[in-house]
N, C-alpha and C positions, 0 to 999 in steps of 0.2 A: 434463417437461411444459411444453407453451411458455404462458408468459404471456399473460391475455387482459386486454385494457383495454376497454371499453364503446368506445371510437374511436381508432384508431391514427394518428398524421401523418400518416407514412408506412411501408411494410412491399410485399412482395412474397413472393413463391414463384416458385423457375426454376428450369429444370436446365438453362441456357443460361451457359457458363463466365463468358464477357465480358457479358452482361447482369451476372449476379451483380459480376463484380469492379466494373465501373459504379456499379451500385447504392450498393454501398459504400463507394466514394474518395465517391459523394456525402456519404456519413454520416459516414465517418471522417476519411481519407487517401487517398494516390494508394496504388497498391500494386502486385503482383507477385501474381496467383495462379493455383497449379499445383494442377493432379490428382494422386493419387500413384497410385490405382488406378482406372484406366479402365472396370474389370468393375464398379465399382460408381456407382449412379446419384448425377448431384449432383443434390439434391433439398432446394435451399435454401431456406431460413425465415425472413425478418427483419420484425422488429415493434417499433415507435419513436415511441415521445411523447417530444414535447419540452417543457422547460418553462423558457422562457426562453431563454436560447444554449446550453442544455444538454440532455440524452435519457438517456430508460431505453432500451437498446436489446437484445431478444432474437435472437440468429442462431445457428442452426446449419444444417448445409452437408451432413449426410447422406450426406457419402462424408470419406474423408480428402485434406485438403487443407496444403499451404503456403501461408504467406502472407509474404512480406515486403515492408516497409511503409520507407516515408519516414517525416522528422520528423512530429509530429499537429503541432507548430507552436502552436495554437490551442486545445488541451484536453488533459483525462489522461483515461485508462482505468480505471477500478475495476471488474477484469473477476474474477465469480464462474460458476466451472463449476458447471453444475447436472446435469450427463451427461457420461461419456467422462472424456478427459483429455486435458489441451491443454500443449504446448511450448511455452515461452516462451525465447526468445534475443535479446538486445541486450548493452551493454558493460556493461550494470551486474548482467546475472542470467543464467542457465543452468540451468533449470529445470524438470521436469514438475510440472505445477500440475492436480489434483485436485480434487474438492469441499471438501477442506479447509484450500485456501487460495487468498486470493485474491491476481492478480496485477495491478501498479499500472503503466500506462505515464506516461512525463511525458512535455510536450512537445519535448524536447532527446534522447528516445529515436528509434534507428534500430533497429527489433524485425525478430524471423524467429518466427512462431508455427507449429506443426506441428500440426495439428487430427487427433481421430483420427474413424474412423466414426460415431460416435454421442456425437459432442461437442456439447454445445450449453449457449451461454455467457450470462448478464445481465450487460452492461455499463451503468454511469453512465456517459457521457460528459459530465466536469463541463467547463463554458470555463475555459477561462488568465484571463478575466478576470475571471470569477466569482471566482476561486481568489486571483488577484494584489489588487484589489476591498478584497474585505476582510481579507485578509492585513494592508494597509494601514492601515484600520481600526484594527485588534486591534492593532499594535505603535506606530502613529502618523506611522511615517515612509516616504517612497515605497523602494521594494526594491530593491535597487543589483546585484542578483542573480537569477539565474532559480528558481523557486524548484520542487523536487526531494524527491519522498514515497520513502520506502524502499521498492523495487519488489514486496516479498514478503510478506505478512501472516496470520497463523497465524490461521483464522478461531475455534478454538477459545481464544484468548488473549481476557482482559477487552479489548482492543480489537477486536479478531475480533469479539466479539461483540456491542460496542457498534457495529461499522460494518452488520454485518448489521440491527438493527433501525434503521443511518438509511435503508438497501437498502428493509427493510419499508415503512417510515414513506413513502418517496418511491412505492412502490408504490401504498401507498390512497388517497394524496392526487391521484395522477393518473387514479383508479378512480371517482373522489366524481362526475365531472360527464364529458361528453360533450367540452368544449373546453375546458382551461383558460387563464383570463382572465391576457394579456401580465403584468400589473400580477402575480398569485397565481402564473405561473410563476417568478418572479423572485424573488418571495417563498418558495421553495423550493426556488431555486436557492443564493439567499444561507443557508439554512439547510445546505442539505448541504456547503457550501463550509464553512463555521464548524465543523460538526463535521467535517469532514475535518482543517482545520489542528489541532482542538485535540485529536482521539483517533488520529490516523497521525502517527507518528515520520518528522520531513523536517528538511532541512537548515536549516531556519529557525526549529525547535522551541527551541533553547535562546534565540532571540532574545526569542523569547513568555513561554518560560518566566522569565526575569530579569525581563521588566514585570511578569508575574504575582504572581512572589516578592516584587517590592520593599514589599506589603504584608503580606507571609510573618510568621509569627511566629518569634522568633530562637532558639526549638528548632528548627526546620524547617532554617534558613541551617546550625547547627553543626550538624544532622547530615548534612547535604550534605558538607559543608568536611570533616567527619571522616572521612566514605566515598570523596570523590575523594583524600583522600591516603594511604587505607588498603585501599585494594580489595584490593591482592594477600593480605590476610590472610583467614584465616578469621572472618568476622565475622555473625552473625546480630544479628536484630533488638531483641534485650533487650541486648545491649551496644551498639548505636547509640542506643539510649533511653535513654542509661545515659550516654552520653558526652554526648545534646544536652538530658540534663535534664529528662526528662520518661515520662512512661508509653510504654510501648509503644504500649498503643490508640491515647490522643492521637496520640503520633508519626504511627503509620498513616492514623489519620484527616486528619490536612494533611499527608503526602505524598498521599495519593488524592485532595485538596480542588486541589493546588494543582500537582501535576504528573500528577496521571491515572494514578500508581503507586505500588505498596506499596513500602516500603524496600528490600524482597530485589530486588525489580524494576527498582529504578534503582540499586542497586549491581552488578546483572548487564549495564544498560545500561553502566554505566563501565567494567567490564571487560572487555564484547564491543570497545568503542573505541576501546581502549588496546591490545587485540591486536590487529587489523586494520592501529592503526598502524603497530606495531611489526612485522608481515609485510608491508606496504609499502613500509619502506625496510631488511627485515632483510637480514643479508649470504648469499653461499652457505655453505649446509649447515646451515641454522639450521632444528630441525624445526618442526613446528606443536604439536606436544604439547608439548614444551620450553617452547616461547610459553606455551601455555594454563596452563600447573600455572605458569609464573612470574607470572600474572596474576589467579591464585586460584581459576582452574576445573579441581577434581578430578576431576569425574566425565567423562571425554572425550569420551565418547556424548554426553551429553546436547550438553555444549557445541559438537559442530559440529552441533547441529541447531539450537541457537538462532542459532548465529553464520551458517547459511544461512538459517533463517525472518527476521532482521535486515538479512542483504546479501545477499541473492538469489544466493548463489555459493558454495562450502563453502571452509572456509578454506586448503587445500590450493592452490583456482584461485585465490586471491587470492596465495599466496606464489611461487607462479608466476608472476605478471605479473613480477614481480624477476628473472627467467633472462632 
């Protein structure tokens, strides 16, 4: 169903190839877009409030289409399929992305998206400087670095699902009035940037996370310390309570207060990190299963699906970049 706002910025309908791809390097990027079947009509759709340097933007293309794009430079993607199923390919993922997950470009991404017939996608387009902004803000000191969201995100995970209602939240707020005012765009622009850095896992998380902590209580610090230097064992959460002193509840309650995760959850985070590294400089003939059971994860299923919903790439293509 496409999105309806009481007044759109801007939006259009064509089944004119170079109009559409036009349209779009206006909104996005410059780009590269091809038909893949010519028996079927493009009968494209975009619809776009902006709020502030940033847009909610609806498109779908009604035939299947490629698209490959240059740097966005200037903004990330937080693109949910609401129909079909969309390809995503850059150096960081490889991926068919469905409604039940969302996929994340950053600005330092070069993507190749594969749309199919009946794809049609809601993108944030949040600014780089919205995002850089308060980034700044929250840790206190300017970013010596570009800063980089995990491209894949499980939209059934408690962050899946806390992003989906700031998806909502940005939706009614741009529904409330006919134009919204420069001054309230920006004021919701800075909110979805804040909950972006503090509920998506990106390269600058543990920076936030240390300011965070440093008013942590010192249950919280040992059972951190206990779990980064015990991952590869079997460890549940009444013997991490058990080692940092405290209740289980408690415990859970300031890991979720202070890192946005239960214990099982960030002792899964340390040991998805720890193999990734260790397939990035492992030698020839070293398996991936070998890695995973030496890093604590038994059940193999499970864990190349977290270690793809985490890195956008299953862990097999990652030990391949090593050939």
């Amino acid at each position: 169903m496409i999105p309806t706002f009481h007044s759109a910025d801007s939006g259009f309908r064509s089944s004119d190839l170079e109009e559409v791809r036009s349209g779009l390097t206006e909104i996005f990027t410059s780009h590269e877009l091809k038909l893949l079947d010519r028996s079927k009509p493009l009968e494209t759709c975009v619809n776009e409030f902006s709020f502030g340097d940033s847009s909610l933007v609806y498109v779908r293309y009604g035939a299947p289409v490629v698209i490959e794009a240059d740097q966005l430079k200037s903004c990330y993607l937080f693109q949910v399929v609401l129909s079909g199923d969309l390809e995503v390919n850059s150096h960081r993922m490889s991926q068919s992305v469905d409604a039940s997950l969302m996929s994340i470009v950053s600005p330092q991404d070069v993507f190749k998206l594969r749309w199919g017939k009946d794809t049609g996608t809601l993108t944030i387009r949040l600014s780089r400087r919205a995002v850089e902004r308060n980034l700044e803000s929250i840790v206190g000191v300017p970013c010596s670095q570009s800063l980089e969201f995990h491209p894949l995100l499980d939209l059934s995970s408690n962050e899946g699902q806390q992003w989906m209602n700031v998806q909502e939240f940005t939706k009614k707020q741009l529904m409330l009035s006919v134009e919204v005012e420069s001054d309230m765009g920006g004021v919701i622009e800075d909110t979805i940037a804040r909950y972006a850095l503090h509920v998506l896992p990106h390269n600058f998380s543990h920076v936030m996370n240390e300011k965070e902590l440093a008013g942590a209580p010192k249950t919280l610090h040992r059972a951190k310390a206990f779990l980064e230097a015990n991952y590869h064992l079997d460890i549940d959460a009444d013997t991490i309570a058990g080692y940092a002193g405290a209740s289980t509840a408690t415990l859970c309650k300031h890991f979720r207060r202070y890192l946005n995760l239960s214990p099982n959850e960030y002792l899964r985070s340390v040991r998805l990190e720890a193999v990734r590294a260790e397939l990035l400089s492992a030698d020839p003939g070293v398996k991936v299963a070998e890695v995973a059971i030496k890093n604590g994860f038994n059940h193999l299923s499970r864990f190349s699906g977290y270690y793809q919903q985490r890195f956008g790439e299953s862990p097999s293509s990652t030990l391949r970049k090593q050939e």
